[in-house]
C-alpha positions as CSV (number, residue, x, y, z in Angstrom):
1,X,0.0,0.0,0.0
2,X,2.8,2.1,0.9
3,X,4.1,1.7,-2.5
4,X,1.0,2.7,-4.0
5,X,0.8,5.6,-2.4
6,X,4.4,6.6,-3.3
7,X,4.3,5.8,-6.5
8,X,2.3,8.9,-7.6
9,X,4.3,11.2,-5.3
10,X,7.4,10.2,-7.8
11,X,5.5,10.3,-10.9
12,X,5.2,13.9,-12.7
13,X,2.6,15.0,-14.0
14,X,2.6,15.6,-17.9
15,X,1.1,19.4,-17.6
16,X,3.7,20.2,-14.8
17,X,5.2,23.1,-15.1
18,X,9.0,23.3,-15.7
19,X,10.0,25.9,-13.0
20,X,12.9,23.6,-12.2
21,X,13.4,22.5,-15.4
22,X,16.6,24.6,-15.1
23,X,18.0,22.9,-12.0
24,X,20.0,19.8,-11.7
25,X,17.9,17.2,-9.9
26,X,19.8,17.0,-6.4
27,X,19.2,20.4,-6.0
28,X,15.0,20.5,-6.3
29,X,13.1,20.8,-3.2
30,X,10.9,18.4,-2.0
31,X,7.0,18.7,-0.4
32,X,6.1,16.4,2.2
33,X,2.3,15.8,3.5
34,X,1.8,14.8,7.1
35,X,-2.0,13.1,6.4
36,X,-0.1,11.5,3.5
37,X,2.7,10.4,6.0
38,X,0.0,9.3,8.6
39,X,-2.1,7.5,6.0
40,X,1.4,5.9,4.4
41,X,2.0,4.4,7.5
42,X,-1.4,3.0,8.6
43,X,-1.7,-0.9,7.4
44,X,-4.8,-2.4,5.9
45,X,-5.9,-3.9,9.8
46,X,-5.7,-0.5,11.5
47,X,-7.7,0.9,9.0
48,X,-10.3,-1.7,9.6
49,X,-10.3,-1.4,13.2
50,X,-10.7,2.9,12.8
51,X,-13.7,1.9,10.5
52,X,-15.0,-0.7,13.1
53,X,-14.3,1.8,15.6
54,X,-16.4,4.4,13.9
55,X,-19.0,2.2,13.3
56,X,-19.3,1.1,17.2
57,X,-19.4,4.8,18.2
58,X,-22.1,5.9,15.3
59,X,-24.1,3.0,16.6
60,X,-23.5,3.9,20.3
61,X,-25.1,7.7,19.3
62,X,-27.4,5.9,17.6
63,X,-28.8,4.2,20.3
64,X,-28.1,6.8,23.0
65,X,-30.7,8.7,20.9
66,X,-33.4,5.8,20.7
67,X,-32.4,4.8,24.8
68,X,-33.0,9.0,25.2
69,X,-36.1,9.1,22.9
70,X,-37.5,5.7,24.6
71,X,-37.6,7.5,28.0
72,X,-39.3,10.6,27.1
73,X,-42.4,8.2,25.4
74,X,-42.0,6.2,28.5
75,X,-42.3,9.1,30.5
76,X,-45.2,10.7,28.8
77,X,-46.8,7.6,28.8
78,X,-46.3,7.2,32.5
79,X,-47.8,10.4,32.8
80,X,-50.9,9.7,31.3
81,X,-51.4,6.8,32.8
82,X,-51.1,8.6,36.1
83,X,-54.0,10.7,34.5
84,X,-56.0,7.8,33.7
85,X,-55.4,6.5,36.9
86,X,-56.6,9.7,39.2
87,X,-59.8,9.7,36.4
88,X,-60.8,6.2,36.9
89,X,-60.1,6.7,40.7
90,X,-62.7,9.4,40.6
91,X,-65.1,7.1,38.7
92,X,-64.7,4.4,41.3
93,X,-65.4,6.7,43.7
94,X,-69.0,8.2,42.1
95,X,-69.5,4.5,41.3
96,X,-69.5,3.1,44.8
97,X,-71.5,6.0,45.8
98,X,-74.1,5.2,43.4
99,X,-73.8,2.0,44.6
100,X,-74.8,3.0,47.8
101,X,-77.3,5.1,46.9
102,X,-79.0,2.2,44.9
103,X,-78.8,0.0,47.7
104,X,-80.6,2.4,50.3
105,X,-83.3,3.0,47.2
106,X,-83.6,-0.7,47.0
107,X,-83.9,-1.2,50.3
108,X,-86.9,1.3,50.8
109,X,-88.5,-0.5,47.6
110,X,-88.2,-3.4,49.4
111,X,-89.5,-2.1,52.4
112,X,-92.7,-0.6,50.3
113,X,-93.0,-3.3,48.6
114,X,-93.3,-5.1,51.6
115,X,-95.8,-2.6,53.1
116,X,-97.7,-2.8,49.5
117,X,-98.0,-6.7,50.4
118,X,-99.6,-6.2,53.5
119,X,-102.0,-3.7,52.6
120,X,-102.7,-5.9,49.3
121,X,-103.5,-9.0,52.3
122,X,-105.8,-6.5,53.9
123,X,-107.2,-5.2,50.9
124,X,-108.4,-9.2,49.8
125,X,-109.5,-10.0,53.4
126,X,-112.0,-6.8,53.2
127,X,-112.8,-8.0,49.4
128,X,-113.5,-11.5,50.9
129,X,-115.7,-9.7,53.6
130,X,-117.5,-7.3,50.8
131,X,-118.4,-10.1,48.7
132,X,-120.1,-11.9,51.6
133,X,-123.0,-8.9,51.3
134,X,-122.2,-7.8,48.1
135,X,-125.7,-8.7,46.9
136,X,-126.9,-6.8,49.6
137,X,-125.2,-3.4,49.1
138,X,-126.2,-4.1,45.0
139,X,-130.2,-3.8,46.6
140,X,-129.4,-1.3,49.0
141,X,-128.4,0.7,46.2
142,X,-130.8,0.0,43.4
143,X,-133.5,0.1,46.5
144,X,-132.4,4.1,46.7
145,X,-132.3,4.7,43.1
146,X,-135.7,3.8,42.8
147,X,-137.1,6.2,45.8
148,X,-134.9,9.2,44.4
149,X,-137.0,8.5,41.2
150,X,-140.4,8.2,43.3
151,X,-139.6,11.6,44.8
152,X,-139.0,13.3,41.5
153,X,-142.2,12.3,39.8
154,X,-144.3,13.5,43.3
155,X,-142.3,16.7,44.4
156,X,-141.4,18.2,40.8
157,X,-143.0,16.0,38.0
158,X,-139.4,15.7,36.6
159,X,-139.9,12.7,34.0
160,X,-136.5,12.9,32.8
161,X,-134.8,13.0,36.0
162,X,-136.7,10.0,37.0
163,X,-136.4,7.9,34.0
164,X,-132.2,8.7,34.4
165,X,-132.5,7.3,38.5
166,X,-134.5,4.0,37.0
167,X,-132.1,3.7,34.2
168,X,-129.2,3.9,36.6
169,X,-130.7,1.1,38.7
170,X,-131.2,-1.5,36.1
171,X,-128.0,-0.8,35.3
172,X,-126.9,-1.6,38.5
173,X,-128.3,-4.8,38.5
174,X,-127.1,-5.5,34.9
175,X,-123.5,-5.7,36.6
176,X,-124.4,-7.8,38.9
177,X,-125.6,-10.5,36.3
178,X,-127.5,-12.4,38.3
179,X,-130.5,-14.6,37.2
180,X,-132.2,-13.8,40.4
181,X,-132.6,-10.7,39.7
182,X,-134.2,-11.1,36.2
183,X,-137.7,-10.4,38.0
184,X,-136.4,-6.8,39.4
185,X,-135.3,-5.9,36.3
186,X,-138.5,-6.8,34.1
187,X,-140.5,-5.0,36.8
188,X,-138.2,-1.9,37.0
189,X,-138.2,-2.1,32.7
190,X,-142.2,-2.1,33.1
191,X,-141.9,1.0,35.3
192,X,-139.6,2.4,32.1
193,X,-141.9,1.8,29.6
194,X,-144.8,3.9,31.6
195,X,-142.2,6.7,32.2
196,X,-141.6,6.4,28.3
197,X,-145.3,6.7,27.2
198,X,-145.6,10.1,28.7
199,X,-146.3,13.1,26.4
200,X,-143.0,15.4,26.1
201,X,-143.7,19.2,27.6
202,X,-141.3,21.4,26.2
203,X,-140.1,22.9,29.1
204,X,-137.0,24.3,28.4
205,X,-138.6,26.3,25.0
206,X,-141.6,28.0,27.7
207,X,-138.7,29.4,30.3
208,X,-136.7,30.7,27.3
209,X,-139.9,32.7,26.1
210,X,-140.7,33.8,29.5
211,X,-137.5,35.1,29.8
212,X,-137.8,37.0,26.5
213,X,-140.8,38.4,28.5
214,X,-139.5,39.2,31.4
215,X,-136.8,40.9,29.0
216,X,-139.5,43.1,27.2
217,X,-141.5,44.4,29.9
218,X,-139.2,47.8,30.3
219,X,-139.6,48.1,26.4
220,X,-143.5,48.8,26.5
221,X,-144.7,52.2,27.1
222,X,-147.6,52.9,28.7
223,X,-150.7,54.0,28.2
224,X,-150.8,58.1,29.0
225,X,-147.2,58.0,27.5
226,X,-148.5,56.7,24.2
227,X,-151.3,59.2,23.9
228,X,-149.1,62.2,24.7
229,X,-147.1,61.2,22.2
230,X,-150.3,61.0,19.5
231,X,-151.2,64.5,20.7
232,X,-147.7,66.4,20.2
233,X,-147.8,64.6,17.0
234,X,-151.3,66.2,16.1
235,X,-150.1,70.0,16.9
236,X,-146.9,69.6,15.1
237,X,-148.5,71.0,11.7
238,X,-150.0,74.4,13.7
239,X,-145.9,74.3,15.1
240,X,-145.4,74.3,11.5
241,X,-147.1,77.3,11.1
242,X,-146.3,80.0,13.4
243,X,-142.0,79.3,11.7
244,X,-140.9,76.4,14.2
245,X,-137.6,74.9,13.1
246,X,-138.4,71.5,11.0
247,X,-138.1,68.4,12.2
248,X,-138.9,64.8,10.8
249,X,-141.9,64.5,11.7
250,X,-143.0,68.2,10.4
251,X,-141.5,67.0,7.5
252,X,-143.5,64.6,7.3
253,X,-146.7,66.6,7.9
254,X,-145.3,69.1,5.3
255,X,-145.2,66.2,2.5
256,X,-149.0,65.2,3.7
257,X,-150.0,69.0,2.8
258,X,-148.2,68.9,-0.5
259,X,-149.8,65.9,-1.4
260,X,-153.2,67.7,-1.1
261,X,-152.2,70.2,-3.1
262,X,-151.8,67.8,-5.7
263,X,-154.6,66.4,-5.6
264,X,-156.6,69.9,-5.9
265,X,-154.6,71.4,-9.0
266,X,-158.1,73.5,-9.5
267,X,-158.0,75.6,-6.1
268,X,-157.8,79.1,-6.0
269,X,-155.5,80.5,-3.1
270,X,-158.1,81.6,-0.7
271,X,-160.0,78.0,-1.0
272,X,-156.5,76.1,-0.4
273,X,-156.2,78.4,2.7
274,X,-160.0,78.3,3.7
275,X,-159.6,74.1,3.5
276,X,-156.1,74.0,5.2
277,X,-157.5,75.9,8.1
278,X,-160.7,73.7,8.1
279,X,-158.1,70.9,8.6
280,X,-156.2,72.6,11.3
281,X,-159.4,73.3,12.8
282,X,-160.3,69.6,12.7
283,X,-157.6,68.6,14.4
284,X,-157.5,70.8,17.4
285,X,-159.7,67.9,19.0
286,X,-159.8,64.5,19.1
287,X,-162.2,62.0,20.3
288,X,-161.2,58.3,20.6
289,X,-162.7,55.2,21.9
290,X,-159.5,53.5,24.1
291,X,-162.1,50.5,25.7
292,X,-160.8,52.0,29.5
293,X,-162.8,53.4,31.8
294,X,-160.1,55.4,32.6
295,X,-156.6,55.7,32.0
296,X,-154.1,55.4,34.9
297,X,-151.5,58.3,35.3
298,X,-148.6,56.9,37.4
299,X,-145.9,58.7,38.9
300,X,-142.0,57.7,37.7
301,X,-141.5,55.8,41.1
302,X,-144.8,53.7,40.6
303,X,-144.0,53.2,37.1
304,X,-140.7,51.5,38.4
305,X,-142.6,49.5,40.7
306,X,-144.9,48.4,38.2
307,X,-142.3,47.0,35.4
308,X,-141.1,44.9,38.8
309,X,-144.1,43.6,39.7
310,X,-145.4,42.5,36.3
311,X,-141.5,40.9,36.0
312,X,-142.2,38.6,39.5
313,X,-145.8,37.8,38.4
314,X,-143.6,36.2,35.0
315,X,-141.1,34.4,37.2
316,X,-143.6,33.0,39.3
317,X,-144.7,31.4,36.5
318,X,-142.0,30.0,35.6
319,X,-141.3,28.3,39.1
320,X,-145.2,27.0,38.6
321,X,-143.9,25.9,35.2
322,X,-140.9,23.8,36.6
323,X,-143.2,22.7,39.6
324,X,-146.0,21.5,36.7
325,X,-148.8,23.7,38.4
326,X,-150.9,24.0,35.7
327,X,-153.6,26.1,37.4
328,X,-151.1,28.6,39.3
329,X,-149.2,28.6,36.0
330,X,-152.3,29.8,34.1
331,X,-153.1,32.3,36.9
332,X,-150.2,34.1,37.2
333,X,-149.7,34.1,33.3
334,X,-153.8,35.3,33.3
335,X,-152.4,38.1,35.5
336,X,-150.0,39.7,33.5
337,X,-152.6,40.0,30.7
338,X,-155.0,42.3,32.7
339,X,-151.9,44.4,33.9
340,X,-150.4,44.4,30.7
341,X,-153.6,45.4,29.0
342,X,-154.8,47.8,32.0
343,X,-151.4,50.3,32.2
344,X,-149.3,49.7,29.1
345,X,-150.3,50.5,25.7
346,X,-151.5,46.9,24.3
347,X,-152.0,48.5,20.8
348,X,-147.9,49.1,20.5
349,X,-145.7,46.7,19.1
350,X,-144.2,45.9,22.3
351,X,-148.0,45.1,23.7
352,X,-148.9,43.2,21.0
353,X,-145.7,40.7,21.1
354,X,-146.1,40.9,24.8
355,X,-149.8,39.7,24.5
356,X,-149.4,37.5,21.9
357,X,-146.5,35.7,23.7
358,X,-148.9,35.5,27.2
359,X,-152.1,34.3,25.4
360,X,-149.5,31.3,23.6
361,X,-148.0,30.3,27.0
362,X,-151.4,30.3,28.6
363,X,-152.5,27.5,25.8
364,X,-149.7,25.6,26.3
365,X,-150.6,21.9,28.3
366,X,-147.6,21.8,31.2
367,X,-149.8,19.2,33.5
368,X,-149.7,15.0,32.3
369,X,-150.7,12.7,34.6
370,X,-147.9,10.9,36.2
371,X,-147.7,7.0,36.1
372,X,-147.2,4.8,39.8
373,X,-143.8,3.7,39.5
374,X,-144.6,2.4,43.3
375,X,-144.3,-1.7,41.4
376,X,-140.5,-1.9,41.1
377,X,-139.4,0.0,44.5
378,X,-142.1,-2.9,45.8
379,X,-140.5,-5.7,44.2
380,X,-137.0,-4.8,45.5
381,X,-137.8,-3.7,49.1
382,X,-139.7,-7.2,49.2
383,X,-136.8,-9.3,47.4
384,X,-134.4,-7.8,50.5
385,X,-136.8,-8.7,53.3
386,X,-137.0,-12.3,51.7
387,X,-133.1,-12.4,51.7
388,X,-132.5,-11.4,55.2
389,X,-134.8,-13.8,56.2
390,X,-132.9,-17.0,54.8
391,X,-129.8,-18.1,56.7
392,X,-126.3,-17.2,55.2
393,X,-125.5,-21.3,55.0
394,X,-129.0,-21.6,52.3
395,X,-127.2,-18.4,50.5
């Protein structure tokens, strides 16, 4: 190797210069290289065991690094396992507290449920001890339905209400489905059938229209009220003359006068003011028949009183009405005529419906003759006596 290496440091170069071209050859200078040297005198082993050596220590780096690396992933791992660690810590901790929890909630189920057992024992001991009289209390019951209905037919004539208490009995006994009790429940259906059979009274439409009456009694004027009225009606044409301002009703008067003139295109001036005056004249008095021996004047506090006491004469009729009295019905109806016809003025509007709507009412049939419905509260009050006098063993 040593020769190799020497050989090209005695070999010239072919494009070397000739700057001691000039000079004899013991006399030129020669350059020496200390890595050269160093290199010259390493053999072929040392240079494997440099190599070797270099390779060691670039793998010792090398693995320093990954050692160096390997801890600090080692460490962050620790770390978040520590992390994990305090977390699932905390969980355990909420867990066994909800453990407990459950268990003191499972306990007081337990202890309800126990409760819920006993009273559910109770509960089927005082079934057991129900169902001993249930028949009993099913009679007692129907036995009451029946007299609620009685009383309804004899203190208000209230079909309907009655016909509802029967319907809830056989009802009752329906329930029960017992064969013994087919014979209540063919007499109660009898009972039924009578309640059925009864003519219908509209008595919801009558107390609606005597309410509309009651309503229309402080709408009717009476009778000196109307008449005044007629009169300042009558002067209005003379107000007409003597340069009164105009009002509708002078109008109206006006229009009557022009009307006449029409009708007498002929007249001369004085003869349309001689008839005109004849007219005026004419109607400075009136005579008229009103059927009254006299006509009541009331003062404003007894006019008051009077709408009131012809509104209470109407609502007593409608308490006869829902009590089915015919004859006070009729009466008190028959007195609200003769006051309606004796202070208002009957030959209004508001009279005439008033009137009109009194006279219908006063036809109208409220009384029907009520059935005995006495049968089926017999039948039961005698099936219960007949019961309580057989031994519980034969029941």
């Amino acid at each position: 190797m040593s020769e190799q290496i020497s050989q090209p440091e005695n070999a010239k170069p072919d494009n070397a210069k000739p700057e001691f071209a000039g000079l004899p050859q013991q006399a030129r200078p020669v350059h020496k290289n200390p890595l050269a040297d160093v290199i010259a005198h390493i053999s072929l082993t040392q240079l494997t065991l440099a190599v070797l050596v270099v390779i060691f220590l670039w793998q010792w780096l090398d693995g320093r690094r990954a050692i160096s690396d390997m801890q600090q992933q080692l460490a962050k791992k620790i770390a978040e396992m520590d992390g994990s660690s305090k977390a699932n810590q905390m969980l355990l901790t909420q867990s066994q507290e909800q453990v407990r929890e459950l268990f003191a909630k499972v306990t007081t189920l337990e202890t309800r449920y126990a409760e819920a057992q006993n009273q559910r024992a109770a509960l089927e001991n005082l079934y057991n001890d129900l169902s001993v009289s249930r028949d009993e209390t099913a009679l007692a019951e129907v036995e009451q339905m029946l007299l609620i209905a009685a009383q309804q037919l004899q203190l208000s004539a209230n079909v309907k209400a009655a016909l509802i208490a029967m319907q809830s009995a056989d009802a009752r006994l329906q329930r029960m489905n017992r064969t013994a009790f087919n014979g209540l429940r063919k007499a109660i259906s009898q009972d039924m059938d009578k309640l059925r059979a009864l003519p219908s009274v509209d008595i919801t439409g009558i107390n609606l229209q005597l309410n509309n009456l009651i309503t229309a009694v402080d709408q009717m004027p009476l009778t000196y009220q109307q008449r005044a009225a007629d009169e300042k009606f009558l002067m209005e044409p003379l107000a007409i003359r003597l340069g009164e301002q105009t009002t509708p009703a002078k109008s109206l008067v006006m229009s009557g006068h022009q009307n006449e003139v029409a009708a007498h295109p002929d007249e001369t001036v004085w003869q349309r003011l001689l008839r005109e005056i004849w007219q005026e004249v004419k109607q400075l008095v009136r005579i008229e028949n009103t059927g009254k021996a006299e006509i009541p004047l009331l003062p404003p506090n007894q006019e008051f009183f009077l709408r009131e006491n012809l509104k209470l004469h109407l609502l007593s009729a409608r308490l006869t009405l829902l009590s089915r009295d015919e004859d006070s019905f009729r009466q008190e109806l028959k007195t609200a005529q003769l006051w309606t016809t004796r202070y208002f003025d009957a030959k209004s509007s508001e009279g005439k419906r008033m009137l009109d709507g009194l006279k219908k009412l006063a036809a109208s049939d409220i009384s029907i003759e009520l059935p005995d419905i006495s049968p089926s509260l017999q039948a039961v009050r005698n099936y219960r006596l007949t019961r309580e006098r057989e031994p519980k063993a034969a029941r």
